[in-house]
C-alpha positions, -999 to 999 in steps of 0.1 A, spaced: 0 0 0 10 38 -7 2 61 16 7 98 10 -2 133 29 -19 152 4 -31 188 0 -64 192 -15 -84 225 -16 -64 238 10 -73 211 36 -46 185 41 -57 143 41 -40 112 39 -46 94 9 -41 56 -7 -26 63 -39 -32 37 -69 -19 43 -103 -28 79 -111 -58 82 -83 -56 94 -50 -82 79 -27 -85 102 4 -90 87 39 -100 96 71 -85 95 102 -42 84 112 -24 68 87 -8 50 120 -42 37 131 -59 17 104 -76 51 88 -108 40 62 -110 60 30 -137 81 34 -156 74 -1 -138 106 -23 -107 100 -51 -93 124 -70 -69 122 -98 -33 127 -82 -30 160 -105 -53 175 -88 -37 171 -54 -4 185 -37 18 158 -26 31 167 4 62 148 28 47 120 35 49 120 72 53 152 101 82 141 120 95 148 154 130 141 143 147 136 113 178 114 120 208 104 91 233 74 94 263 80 75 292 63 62 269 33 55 280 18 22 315 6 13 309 23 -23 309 59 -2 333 52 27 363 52 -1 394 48 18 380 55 51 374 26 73 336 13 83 324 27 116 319 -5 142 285 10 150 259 33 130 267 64 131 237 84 133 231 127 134 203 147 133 184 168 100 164 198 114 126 190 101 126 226 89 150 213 64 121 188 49 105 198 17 81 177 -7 84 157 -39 84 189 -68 93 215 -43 128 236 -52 163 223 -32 179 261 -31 215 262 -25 225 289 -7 238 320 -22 274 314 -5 274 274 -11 303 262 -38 303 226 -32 262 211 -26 260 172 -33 230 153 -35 232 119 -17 197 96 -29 187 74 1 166 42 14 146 64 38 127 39 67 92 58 85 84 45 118 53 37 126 49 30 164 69 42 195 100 26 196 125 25 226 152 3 230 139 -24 206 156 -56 190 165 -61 157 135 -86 153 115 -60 168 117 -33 139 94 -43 112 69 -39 136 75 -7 146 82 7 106 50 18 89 68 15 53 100 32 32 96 64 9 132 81 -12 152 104 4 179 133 -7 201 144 21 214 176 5 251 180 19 272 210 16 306 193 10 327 225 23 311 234 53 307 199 60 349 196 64 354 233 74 324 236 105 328 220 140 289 212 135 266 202 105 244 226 115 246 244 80 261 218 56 231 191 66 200 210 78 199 245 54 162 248 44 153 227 16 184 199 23 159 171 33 138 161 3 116 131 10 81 118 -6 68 113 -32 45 87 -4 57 57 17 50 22 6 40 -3 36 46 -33 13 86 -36 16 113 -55 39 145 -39 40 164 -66 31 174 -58 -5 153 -21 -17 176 -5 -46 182 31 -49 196 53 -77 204 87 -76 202 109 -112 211 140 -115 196 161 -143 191 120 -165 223 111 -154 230 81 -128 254 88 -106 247 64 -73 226 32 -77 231 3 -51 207 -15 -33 202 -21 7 219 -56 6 247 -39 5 248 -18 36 275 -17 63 248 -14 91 213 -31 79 181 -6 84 172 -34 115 206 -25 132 208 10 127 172 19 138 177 -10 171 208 10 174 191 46 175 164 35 196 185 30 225 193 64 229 171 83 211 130 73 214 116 69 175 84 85 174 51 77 148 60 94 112 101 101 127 121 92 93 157 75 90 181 81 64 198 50 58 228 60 41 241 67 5 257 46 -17 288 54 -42 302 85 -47 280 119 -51 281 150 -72 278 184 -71 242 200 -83 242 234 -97 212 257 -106 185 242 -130 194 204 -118 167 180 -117 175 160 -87 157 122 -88 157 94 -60 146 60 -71 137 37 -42 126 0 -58 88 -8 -48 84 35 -40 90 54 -68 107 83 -78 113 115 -56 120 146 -78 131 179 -70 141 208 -92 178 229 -79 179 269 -78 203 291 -65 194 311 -32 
């Protein structure tokens, strides 16, 4: 199943989206919500991201393709993505008007479902409502020059995510490709992992309490690129879909 938040004559629903139609439900997309007899056509609805997190939390170094030289961290290494960095499927990533060096990185990105705390590994699928694509916009430079990542991971517009979350996946093997204006620059799938999306969000929770609709960046895979003014940024997450975002300059 794909859900989605959607945006439709200025009220905001969830919605089960099939093909081309949007069927709008009522009540939590966490709580078994019932479609509440109206569909639209999705062009006639504003995808929005697909959950309203309390925290947005990133694991890096997680492929062997992108640690390079560098060895593999023995445990996930996770850091935080302000929310008010989040924007939708179709909205603009703007690089600021004093970044040089912005990178997208396309990711396998996990939405939790129920409260977790300290959970097992075998306890994760039931606390994950489904997986949706994600671009963690990094600002190379201020990501080697700043003590923080304040800047270089959680500018507005560096956490794209959508287009909706499919409930139908195990994390097991989901591929992901990154294009950048039609050109492939990462594609790998979740097989190949350091830290599997089990350990890193049994990891997380024993520190951090997941919340409903909180969203986990896996990791990236390969090596990234720089995007420039009138990029077309695309995430491709097997089973999900494609997550598409246009690049302007600030």
């Amino acid at each position: 199943m794909k859900l989605a938040r959607v945006q439709v004559e200025g009220g905001v629903y969830s919605a089960r989206i099939e093909g081309d139609t949007a069927h709008l439900l009522e009540g939590d997309i966490f709580d078994r919500p019932i479609h509440m007899g109206r569909s639209l056509p999705l062009s006639q609805v504003k995808l929005l991201v697909p959950s309203v997190p309390t925290k947005i939390i990133a694991i890096g170094i997680n492929y062997k393709s992108h640690a390079g030289d560098r060895p593999a961290p023995g445990d996930p290494q996770g850091f935080l993505k302000a929310p008010s960095s989040l924007i939708a499927h179709g909205e603009s990533i703007v690089i600021p008007a004093d970044s040089k060096n912005c990178h997208m990185e396309a990711e396998v990105v996990a939405v939790i479902g129920r409260q977790a705390k300290a959970i097992t590994e075998a306890q994760v699928d039931a606390h994950v409502l489904g997986y949706t694509a994600g671009n963690d916009v990094s600002e190379r430079d201020w990501q080697q020059s700043d003590l923080q990542w304040l800047r270089a991971k959680s500018s507005d517009t560096f956490a794209a995510a959508g287009p909706w979350i499919e409930t139908d996946l195990t994390p097991e093997a989901i591929t992901v490709a990154g294009r950048i204006s039609g050109r492939t620059q990462q594609q790998s799938d979740t097989s190949l992992l350091i830290h599997s999306v089990r350990k890193c969000i049994a990891h997380i929770s024993r520190f951090v309490t997941l919340e409903p609709g909180d969203l986990i960046y896996t990791g990236t895979p390969g090596q990234t690129a720089a995007i420039v003014d009138g990029d077309i940024c695309e995430v491709e997450v097997g089973g999900v879909g494609i997550l598409r975002n246009p690049v302007r300059r600030g």
